[in-house]
Every structure is written in structure tokens, then in C-alpha cells.
N, C-alpha and C positions, 0 to 999 in steps of 0.2 A: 455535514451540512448544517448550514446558523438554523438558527430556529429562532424564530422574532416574534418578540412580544409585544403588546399595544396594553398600555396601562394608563388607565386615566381617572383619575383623582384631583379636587380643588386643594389637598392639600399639599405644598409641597416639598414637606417633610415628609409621607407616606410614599409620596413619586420617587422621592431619591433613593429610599429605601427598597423598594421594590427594585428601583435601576440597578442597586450595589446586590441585593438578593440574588435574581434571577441573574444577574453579569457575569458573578462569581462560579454560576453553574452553565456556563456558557452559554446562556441565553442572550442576543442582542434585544434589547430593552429600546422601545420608544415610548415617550412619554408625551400625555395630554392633559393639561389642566380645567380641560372639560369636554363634553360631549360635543358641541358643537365645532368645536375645532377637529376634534377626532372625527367627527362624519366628514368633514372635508377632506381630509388624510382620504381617510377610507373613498371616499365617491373620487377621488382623484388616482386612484390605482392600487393605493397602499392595501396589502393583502398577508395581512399577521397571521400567524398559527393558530394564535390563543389572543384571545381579548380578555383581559380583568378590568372590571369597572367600580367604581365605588357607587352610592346609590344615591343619599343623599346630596345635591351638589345644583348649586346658582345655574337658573336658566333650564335647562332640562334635565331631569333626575335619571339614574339608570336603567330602570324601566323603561322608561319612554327612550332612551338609547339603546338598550336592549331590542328593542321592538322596532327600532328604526334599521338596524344592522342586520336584521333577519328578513328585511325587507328589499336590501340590498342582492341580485340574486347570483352573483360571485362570491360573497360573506352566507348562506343561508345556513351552512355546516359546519361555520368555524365555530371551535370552542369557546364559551363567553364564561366565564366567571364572575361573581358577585363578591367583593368585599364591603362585610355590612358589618354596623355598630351593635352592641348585646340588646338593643331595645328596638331593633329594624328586623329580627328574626322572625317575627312573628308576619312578616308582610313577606316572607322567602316564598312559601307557595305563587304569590303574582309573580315574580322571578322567573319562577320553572315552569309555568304556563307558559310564559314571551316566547320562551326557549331556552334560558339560562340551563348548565352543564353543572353548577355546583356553587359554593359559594361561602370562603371564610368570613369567621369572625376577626373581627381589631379586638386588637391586638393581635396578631397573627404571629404562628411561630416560623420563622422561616424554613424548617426543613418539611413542614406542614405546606405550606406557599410551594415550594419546589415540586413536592410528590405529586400536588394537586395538578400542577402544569404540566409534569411527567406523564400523569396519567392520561389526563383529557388529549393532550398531543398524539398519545400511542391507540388511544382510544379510538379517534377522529381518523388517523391512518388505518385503523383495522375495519373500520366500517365502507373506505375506498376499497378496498381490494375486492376484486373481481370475484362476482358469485359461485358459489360452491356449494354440495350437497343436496340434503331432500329436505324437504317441508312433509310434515302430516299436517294436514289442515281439516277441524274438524267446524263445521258453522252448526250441522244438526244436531239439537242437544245443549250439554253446556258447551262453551265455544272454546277449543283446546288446537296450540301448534306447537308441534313438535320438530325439531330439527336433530338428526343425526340420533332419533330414539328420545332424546331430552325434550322436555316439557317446558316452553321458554314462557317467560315470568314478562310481565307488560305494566310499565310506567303509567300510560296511557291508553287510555281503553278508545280514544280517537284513531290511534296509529293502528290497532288492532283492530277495527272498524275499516282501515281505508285499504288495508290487507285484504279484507273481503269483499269490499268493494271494485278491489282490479280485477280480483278471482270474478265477479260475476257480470266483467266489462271487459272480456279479453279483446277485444276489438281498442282496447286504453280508451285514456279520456283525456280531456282538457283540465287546467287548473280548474276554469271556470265550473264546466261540470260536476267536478270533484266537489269544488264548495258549494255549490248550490245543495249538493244531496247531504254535506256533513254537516256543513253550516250555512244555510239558510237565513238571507238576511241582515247576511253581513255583509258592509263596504267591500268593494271589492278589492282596496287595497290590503284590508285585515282581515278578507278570506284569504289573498293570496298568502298573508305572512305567516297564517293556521294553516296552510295547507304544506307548503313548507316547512314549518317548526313541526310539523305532526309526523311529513315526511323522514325529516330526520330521526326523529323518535323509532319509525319503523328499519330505519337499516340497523339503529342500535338497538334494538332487540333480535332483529336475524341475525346479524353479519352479514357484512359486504353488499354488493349495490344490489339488493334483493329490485329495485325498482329504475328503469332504464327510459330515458325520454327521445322522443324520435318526433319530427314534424309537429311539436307542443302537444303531441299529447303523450300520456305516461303510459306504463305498461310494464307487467311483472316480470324481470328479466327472466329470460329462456335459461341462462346458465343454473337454475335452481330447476330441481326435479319437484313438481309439486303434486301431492296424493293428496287429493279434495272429494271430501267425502259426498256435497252436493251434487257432484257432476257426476259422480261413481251410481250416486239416486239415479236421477233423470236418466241415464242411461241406458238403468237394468230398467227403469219402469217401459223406458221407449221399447227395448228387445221386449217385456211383459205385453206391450200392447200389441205386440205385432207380429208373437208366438202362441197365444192366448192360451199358454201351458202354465197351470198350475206351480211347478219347479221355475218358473223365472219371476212367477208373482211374488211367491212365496220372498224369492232376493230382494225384490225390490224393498218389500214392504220389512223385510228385518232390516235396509238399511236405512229407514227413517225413523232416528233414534228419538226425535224433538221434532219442537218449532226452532226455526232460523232464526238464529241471533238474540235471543230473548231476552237480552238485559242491552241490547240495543234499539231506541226509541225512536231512531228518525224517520222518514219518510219513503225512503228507497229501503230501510230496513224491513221494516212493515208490507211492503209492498212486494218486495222479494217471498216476506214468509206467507203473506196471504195466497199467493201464485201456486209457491208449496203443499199449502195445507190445502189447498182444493183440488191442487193435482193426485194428492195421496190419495185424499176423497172419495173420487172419482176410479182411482186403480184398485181401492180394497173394494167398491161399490161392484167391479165390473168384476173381480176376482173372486169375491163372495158371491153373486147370484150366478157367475158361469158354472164354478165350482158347485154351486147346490142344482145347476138344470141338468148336469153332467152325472147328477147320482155320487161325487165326490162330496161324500160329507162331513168326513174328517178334515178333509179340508179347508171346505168353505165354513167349520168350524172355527177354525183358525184365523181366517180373514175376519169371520165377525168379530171374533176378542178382539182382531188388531182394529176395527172400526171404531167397537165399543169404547177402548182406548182411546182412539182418535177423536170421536163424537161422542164426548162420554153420556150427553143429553138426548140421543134420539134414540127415540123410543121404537122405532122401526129397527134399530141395527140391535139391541137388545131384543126384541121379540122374535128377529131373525135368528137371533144366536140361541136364544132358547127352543125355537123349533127343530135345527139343528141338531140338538143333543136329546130332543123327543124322537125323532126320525132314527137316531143314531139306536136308540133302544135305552135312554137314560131320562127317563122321568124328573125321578131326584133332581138328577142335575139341571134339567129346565125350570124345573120349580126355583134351584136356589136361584138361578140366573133373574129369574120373575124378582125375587126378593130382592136381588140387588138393585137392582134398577128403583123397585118403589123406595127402599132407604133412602139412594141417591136423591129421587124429586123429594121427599121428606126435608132434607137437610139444604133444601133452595130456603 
């Protein structure tokens, strides 16, 4: 099958070269002497494998091309490439924000040029293919997914934000929505193009179409088995409130490892983990004083540490916890628990 490429450079001695380059490797080659003409290709049907752009260039630079094409929402996943000058390197990061996939230097060597197109091509194909396997997903704690046992590594900490963001919207969502909670405040054309370029990011880090659109709104495809560690919470907490046995408090409260998401800052972030942290609140609050009216005191020992933990400032779940270990027949041990606590307000 051709495999066609769209190159567009004001030079056009770098044009030919690219045409005889990429030709020679059976690539069919179209060529653009600038973006503007290239968007009319493009918005007229034209639909290349791979896009290589030069960045530098009269009228609109490849940035702004770059970001024009991901705006496009037939083009959102095709592979873009940057060919940049040794003194344009330093501007590659705005590149790979837009969405850009990679990007040579000039003087380029051409089996360098080839590999690159080879890759991103097979690349762009492996992330179509239809979803497969499990997900660990873990939000509580530091925030870790695992696929197939392996621990996958994240370009972008947006794409691995909008992963957890479907995980706690299974009902999916609209663009609109999506960008309102990631990014806030932007045009809503340059939410859609982030939301998009971000999207893409997330199937290339899963593989294959981890995320499936129906009726405009998105939704994490079914073909992936996903073990989420949030929901596996609220689950045992809901069986905890509604068994009010000791042995299911005890589950819940070991699986709230962290706070949700905590090196993410937005607003549905926050709002998520505040929801959490009060729910946990609330389950060790009602696990500890059941467990101590029950004459369970080893127990409700336990929930106060996990309190103490959780609230490490109140002074009520530390004096609970020291009564506790007084009750229990351990002096000492209520004394140190006294200790600790006054250090802690010490070091305010």
C-alpha cells in the first residue's frame, strides 16, 4: 500500500530532496512551499500518513501550521514532524506541546529522514488497533498505570490526567467538558486542539484506542480491562458502611494509600480528592468510635493510627488513640502517643 507524504518547506532545494529521499523508499511525496497552501490540500480532503514541516517560513511558521492541522479533526493523529535549523532547537518544546511527533535537524541525513517516517508511520498504526489487555490504575497515592504487569512511562502528565478523568466520568464526556476541567479558560478552539493533541498522547502511551467516541462524547473503551484502585475504595468503604463489621473497615481503610492525584492542581482534581479525604474521614471516624463502643480495642486502635495518619492535627484522634492503648493495658504506650502529638504542634 503507498504511503504518502506531505512536506512542506519554502525551500525548494530541501522540497526536492525530501521528494527524491522519501521516493526512493517508496514513499509518494507531495510537496508544499508553504503552509497555506498546504492547509488548502489538507481542508480539501488531502489525508497524508506523515506531515514533515519546516518551521521557519514566510506568512505562517510551522507552529502555527502545526497547530492549525491538529485542529483539523480528520488530521488530529497524523504524524507531524518538524525539520528545524541548529539555532531553532531550542524552541522544540513549543513544537511538541502543538502535538508535533519528532523533529530533524538540517542538514538531515537521509536514512535518519527515512527511519523517522518509518517509525512514526508504524507508530500511528499501532496506536489504531483495537484495544487489548488490562490497565492497573492506580490515582491513590503516587499515581501509577500499569498495562500487561509493566509500568508505562508518560510524555505528558495532561494525557495521564484525562485517563483519570474518564475513569471518574464513566457516564464519558463532551470535548467541552473535558476542557473546561483541564483547561480552563481557554478559546474554545485551543481547548479543542489540547484536548485532542493530549488525546493522542494517551493512546500513545496505552496502545490502541484506549478511548472510544459515541454521541460527542468520549468514554474509555470497554475492550480494555481496567483495575482502578479508586473504585475498588468506595466500594469496600460502601460494603464497610453497610456491614458495620470491623473486617470490611479494616479493607477499606488499607486501600486508601494517599490523597487523589496530588501533583495534579486543577479544579475537578482537587475536588475529586477533597470528596475522598472526607469520605475516608468519616469511615475511620465511624470505624474507630464503633470499634471502641464494641469493647473492640485493638481494633479501634488501628483506625485511630489510620486517623492519626489521615488528620495528623487533631488532637481528638490522637487522644483517642492514646486512650485506646491505656484501656488496652499499655500506659507507656499512651504516654509516647501524648509525646507525639505535642512534638507534632511543636514543629507548627
Amino acid at each position: 500500500m503507498t504511503r504518502l507524504v506531505l512536506a512542506v518547506d519554502d525551500e525548494p532545494g530541501i522540497r526536492k530532496l525530501l521528494e527524491l529521499t522519501l521516493g526512493a523508499a517508496d514513499f509518494a511525496v507531495i510537496t508544499c512551499e508553504g503552509p497555506r497552501s498546504a492547509l488548502g490540500e489538507l481542508e480539501n480532503g488531502l489525508h497524508p500518513d506523515v506531515i514533515i514541516s519546516d518551521i521557519t517560513m514566510p506568512g505562517m511558521n510551522g507552529f502555527a501550521f502545526c497547530e492549525a492541522v491538529r485542529a483539523l479533526p480528520d488530521l488530529r493523529g497524523v504524524p507531524f514532524l518538524f525539520l528545524s535549523a541548529l539555532h531553532e532547537q531550542a524552541h522544540m518544546r513549543q513544537g511538541m506541546t502543538l502535538g508535533a511527533d519528532d523533529y530533524l535537524t538540517k542538514p538531515f541525513d537521509r536514512r535518519e529522514l527515512i527511519g523517522a517516517v518509518e517509525r512514526r508511520i508504524a507508530r500511528f498504526a499501532e496506536i489504531r488497533q483495537p484495544p487489548a489487555g488490562n490497565l492497573r490504575v492506580c490515582g491513590l497515592g503516587a499515581a501509577r498505570v500499569e498495562k500487561g504487569g509493566a509500568r508505562l512511562e508518560w510524555d505528558s502528565l495532561k494525557a495521564l490526567e484525562l485517563l483519570f478523568y474518564l475513569l471518574e466520568h464513566g457516564g464519558g464526556a463532551t470535548t467541552f467538558e473535558v476542557a473546561e476541567a483541564l483547561w480552563p479558560g481557554k478559546t474554545e478552539a485551543k481547548a479543542s486542539s489540547s484536548f485532542h493533541t493530549t488525546l493522542y498522547r494517551l493512546r500513545k502511551a496505552v496502545g490502541g484506542e484506549v478511548v472510544r467516541s459515541a454521541n460527542r462524547r468520549y468514554y474509555l473503551h470497554s475492550g480494555f480491562g481496567v483495575d482502578y484502585d479508586v473504585q475498588h475504595y468506595r466500594t469496600a468503604g460502601a460494603k464497610a458502611r453497610s456491614s458495620s463489621q470491623n473486617a470490611d473497615y479494616l479493607r477499606a481503610a488499607e486501600l486508601y494509600r494517599g490523597a487523589f492525584l496530588l501533583n495534579v492542581d486543577s479544579t475537578w482534581a482537587e475536588e475529586t480528592r477533597l470528596e475522598l479525604h472526607a469520605a475516608h474521614l468519616e469511615l475511620l471516624v465511624t470505624a474507630a468510635e464503633g470499634a471502641a463502643r464494641s469493647g473492640h480495642y485493638e481494633a479501634a486502635t488501628r483506625f485511630y493510627t489510620f486517623l492519626t495518619d489521615h488528620e495528623p492535627y487533631s488532637d481528638s484522634a490522637w487522644e483517642a488513640l492514646a486512650e485506646m492503648w491505656e484501656r488496652r493495658g499499655h500506659p507507656a504506650r499512651a504516654a509516647e502517643v501524648r509525646r507525639r502529638f505535642e512534638g507534632l504542634m511543636d514543629d507548627l
